[in-house]
C-alpha positions as CSV (number, residue, x, y, z in Angstrom):
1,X,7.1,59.9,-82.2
2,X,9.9,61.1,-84.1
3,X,13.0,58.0,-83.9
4,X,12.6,55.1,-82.1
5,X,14.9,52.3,-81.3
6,X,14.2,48.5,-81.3
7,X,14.0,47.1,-78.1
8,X,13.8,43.3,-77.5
9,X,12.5,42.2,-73.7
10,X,12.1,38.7,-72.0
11,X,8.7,38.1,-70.8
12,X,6.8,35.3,-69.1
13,X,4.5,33.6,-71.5
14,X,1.9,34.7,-69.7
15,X,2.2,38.5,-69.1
16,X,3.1,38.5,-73.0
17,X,-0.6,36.8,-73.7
18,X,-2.2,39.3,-71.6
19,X,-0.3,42.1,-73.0
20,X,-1.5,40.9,-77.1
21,X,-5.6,40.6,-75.1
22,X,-5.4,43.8,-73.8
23,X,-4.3,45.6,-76.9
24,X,-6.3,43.7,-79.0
25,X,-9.3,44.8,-76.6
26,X,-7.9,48.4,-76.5
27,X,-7.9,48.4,-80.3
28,X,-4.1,49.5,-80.1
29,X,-0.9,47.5,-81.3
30,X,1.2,45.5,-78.3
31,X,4.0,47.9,-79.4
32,X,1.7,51.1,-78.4
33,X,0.7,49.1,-74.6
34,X,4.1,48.6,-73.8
35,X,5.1,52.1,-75.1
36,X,1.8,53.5,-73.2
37,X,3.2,51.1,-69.9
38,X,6.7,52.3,-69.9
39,X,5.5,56.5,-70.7
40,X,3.4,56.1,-67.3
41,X,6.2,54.5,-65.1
42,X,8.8,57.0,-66.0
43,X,6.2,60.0,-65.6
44,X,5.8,57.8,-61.6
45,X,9.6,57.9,-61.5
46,X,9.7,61.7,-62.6
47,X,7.2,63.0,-60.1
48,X,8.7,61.1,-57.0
49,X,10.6,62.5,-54.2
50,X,12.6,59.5,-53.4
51,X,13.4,58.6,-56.7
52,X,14.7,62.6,-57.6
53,X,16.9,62.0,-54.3
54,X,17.8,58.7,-55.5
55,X,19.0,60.5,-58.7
56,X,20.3,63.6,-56.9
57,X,22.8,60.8,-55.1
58,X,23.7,59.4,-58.4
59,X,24.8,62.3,-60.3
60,X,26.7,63.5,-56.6
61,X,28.8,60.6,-56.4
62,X,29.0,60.3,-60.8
63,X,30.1,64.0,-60.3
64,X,33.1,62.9,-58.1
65,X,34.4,60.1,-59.6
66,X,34.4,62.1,-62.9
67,X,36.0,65.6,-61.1
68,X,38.8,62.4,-59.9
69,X,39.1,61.1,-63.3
70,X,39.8,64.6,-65.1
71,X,42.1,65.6,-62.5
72,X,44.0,62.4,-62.6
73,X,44.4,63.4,-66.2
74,X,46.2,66.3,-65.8
């Protein structure tokens, strides 16, 4: 991993208590779960039709507010 940014999340007591058992299990660091957790849900995200239409929507209507915004500037 090259940089990496501190992220501080709110989490029942516990999911955070399973989360430490399972990487202690694992043999890997809570850090390296979490990182491992989050890497597989964006992969989901990445490979799903409705979530790249979703985002295809997003960036449609971003694109026209920011097309207003520059003309306005004019």
């Amino acid at each position: 991993m090259s940089k990496s940014r501190v992220t501080t999340i709110r989490q029942p007591e516990e999911q955070a208590e399973d989360v430490e058992f399972v990487a202690r299990v694992d043999g890997i660091a809570s850090s390296e779960l979490i990182r491992v957790a989050i890497a597989a849900y964006l992969d989901e995200r990445r490979a799903s039709p409705e979530f790249q239409a979703r985002l295809h929507d997003r960036l449609e209507a971003d694109r026209k507010i920011l097309d207003r915004l520059k003309a306005d500037d004019q």
